[in-house]
N, C-alpha and C positions, 0 to 999 in steps of 0.2 A: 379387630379390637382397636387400633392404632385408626383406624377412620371412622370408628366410632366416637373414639373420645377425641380425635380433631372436630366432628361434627358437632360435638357437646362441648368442646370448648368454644370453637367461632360463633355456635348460637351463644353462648352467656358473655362473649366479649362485646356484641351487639347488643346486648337488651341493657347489660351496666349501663347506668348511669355517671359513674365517677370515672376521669380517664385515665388514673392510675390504675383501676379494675381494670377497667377495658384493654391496657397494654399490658397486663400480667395474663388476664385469659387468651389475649392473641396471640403472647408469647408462646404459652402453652400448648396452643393448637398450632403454633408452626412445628415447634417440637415433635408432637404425634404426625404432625403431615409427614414430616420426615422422615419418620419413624418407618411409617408407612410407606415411602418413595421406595427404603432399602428394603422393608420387607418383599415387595414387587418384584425392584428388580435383582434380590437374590433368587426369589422361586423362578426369575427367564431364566438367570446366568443357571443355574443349578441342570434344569429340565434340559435348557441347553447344551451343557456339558455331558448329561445323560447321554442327549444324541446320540451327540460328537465322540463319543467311546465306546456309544453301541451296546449301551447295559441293557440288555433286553430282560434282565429280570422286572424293571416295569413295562406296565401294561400299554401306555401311549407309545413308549421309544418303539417296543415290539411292533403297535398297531400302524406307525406312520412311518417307519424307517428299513433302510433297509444295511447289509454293508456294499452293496454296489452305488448307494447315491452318490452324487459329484458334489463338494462341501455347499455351493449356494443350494441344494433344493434340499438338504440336509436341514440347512436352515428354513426352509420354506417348510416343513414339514411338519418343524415348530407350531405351523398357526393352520394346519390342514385340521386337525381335531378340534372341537369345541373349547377344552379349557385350555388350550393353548392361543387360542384366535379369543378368549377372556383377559387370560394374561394381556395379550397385545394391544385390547383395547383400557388395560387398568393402566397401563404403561405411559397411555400417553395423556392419560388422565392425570397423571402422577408429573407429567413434563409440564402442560396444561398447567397447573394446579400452580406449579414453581414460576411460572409469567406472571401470573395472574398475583400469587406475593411480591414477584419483584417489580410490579406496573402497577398495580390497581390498589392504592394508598387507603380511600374514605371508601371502599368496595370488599377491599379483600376479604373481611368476618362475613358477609352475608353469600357474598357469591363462595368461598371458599366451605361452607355451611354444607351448602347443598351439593358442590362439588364432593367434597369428603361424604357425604351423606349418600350420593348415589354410589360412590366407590365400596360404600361397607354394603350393597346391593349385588357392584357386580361381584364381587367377594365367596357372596353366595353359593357362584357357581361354578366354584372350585372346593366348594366342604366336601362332598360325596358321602355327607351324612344320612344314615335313614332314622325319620323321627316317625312312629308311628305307622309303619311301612310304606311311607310315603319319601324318597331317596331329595335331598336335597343338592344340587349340585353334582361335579364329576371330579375328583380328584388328581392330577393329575402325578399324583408318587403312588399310586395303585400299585402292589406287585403283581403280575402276572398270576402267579400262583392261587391269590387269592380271588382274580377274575373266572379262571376258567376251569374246567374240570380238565387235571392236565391228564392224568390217570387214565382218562377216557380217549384223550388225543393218543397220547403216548403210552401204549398197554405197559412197555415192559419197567412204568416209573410206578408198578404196583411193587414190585421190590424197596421196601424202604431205604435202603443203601442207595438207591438210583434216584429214589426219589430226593432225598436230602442231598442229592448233586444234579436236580433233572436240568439246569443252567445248559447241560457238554449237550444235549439233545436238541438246546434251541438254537438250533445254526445258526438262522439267518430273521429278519425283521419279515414283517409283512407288507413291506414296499409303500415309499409314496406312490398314489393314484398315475400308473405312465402319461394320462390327458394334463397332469396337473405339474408335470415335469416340462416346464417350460418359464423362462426366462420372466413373463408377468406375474407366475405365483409369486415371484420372490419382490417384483414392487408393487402389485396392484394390494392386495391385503394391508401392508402396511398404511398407505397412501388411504384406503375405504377407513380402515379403522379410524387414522389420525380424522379423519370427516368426522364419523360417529361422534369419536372423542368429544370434537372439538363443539358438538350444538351443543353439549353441554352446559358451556359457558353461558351464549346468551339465555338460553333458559335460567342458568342463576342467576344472571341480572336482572330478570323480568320476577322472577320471584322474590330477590332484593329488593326491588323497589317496589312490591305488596307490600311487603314484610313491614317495609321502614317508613312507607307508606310518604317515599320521594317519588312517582308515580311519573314522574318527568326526566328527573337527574339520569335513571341510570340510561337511558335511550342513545344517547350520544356514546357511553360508554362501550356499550353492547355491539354496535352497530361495524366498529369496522370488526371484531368479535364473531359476528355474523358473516359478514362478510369471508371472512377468512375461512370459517366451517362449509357456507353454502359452496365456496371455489376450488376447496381442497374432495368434498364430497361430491361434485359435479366430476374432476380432472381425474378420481378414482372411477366415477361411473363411467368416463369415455375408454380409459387403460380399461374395462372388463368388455367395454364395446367393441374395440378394437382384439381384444384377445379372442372376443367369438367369432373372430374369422380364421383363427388361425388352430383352431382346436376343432378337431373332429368331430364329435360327438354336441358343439352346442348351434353350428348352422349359423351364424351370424349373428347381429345382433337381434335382430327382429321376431328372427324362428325362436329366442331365446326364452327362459322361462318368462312367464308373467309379472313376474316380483322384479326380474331386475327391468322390465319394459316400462311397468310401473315406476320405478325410482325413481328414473328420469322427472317424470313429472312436476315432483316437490325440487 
């Protein structure tokens, strides 16, 4: 909601004409940016703290943790499931976002537009709504209980007494991946995502200066922008290069899937 209405406020800050309009709608949508920076990163801090105490009554802490992890892969564990490697990439979107207000002056409504506007996107993919039996997203506050048939795991939680306590049953997490317990899960993810994050930008400046139909201006702006995404998303591709030689199961870089062979390329 909160990068929805930044997205509708920076578009109507840029289409006003009057620049008292223009400074009350920008204000506005720095407001919802904000809004939006804490709602972010309450849902890490929160998921995180799940971890880190082993509530295994949801269904991610259960699926990616375990209580033998050692606290950095605990953290790393965070971004091994899909909405948590979401969270990670909205996070820096949200850091992204806050440069980009405090540097980029006669820019910030247009590129800040589509920034906010992709973020109520990745957003998405943490609803774990189903509309029309088609599931939107993955939630990442799931409880367990509601995931799985536990009755069926666990016969003796057909006693309702056991069941309305089946928590004393769930010993233990389902463990991060042992291949993925290694020192790069915990910077290479971060480091790939901040890449992701970061094309973001010049692509809103490229669709900025459609928009505003400065077809020139924003290039200079974009460019060290650019720069900074292509070198942070390259320095991530080498940290998973260099991890493929140290991980069992992926053979180096070369023997490695096609998609990350491909990266490389762009």
């Amino acid at each position: 909601v909160a990068s929805i209405a930044a997205s509708i406020s920076y578009f109507l800050s840029v289409q006003k004409k009057n620049q008292e309009e223009k400074q009350h709608w920008r204000g506005l949508a720095r407001i919802f940016f904000i809004a939006e920076v804490v709602s972010v990163f309450s849902i890490f801090g929160i998921v995180l703290y799940l971890i880190y105490t082993h509530n295994f009554a949801y269904k991610y802490v259960w699926q990616h943790s375990s209580l033998s992890l050692e606290p950095k892969y605990l953290l790393s564990s965070f971004w091994e499931g899909q909405e948590g490697s979401f969270v990670l990439w909205s996070i820096w979107h949200c850091v992204l976002g806050l440069v980009v207000i405090k540097t980029e002056k006669v820019w910030e409504g247009p590129v800040m537009a589509v920034v906010s506007f992709v973020q109520a996107f990745l957003a998405t993919m943490l609803l774990g709504l189903t509309v029309f039996g088609a599931k939107i997203g993955s939630n990442p506050f799931t409880l367990l209980r509601n995931e799985f048939d536990l009755k069926a795991r666990i016969p003796i939680l057909h006693d309702p007494e056991n069941y309305q306590n089946y928590l004393r049953f769930i010993t233990d997490g389902n463990d991060l991946n042992p291949l993925l317990q290694n020192y790069w899960m915990v910077i290479h993810p971060p480091v790939l995502f901040l890449g992701f994050a970061a094309m973001v930008v010049p692509f809103a400046f490229a669709i900025g200066g459609l928009w505003t139909r400065d077809y020139k201006g924003w290039v200079n702006r974009a460019l060290p922008w650019s720069l900074f995404a292509a070198g942070t998303l390259g320095l991530g591709i080498m940290m998973g290069a260099a991890w493929a030689y140290e991980s069992l199961n992926f053979g180096g870089y070369w023997a490695w899937d096609p998609v990350e062979n491909a990266s490389l390329v762009p």
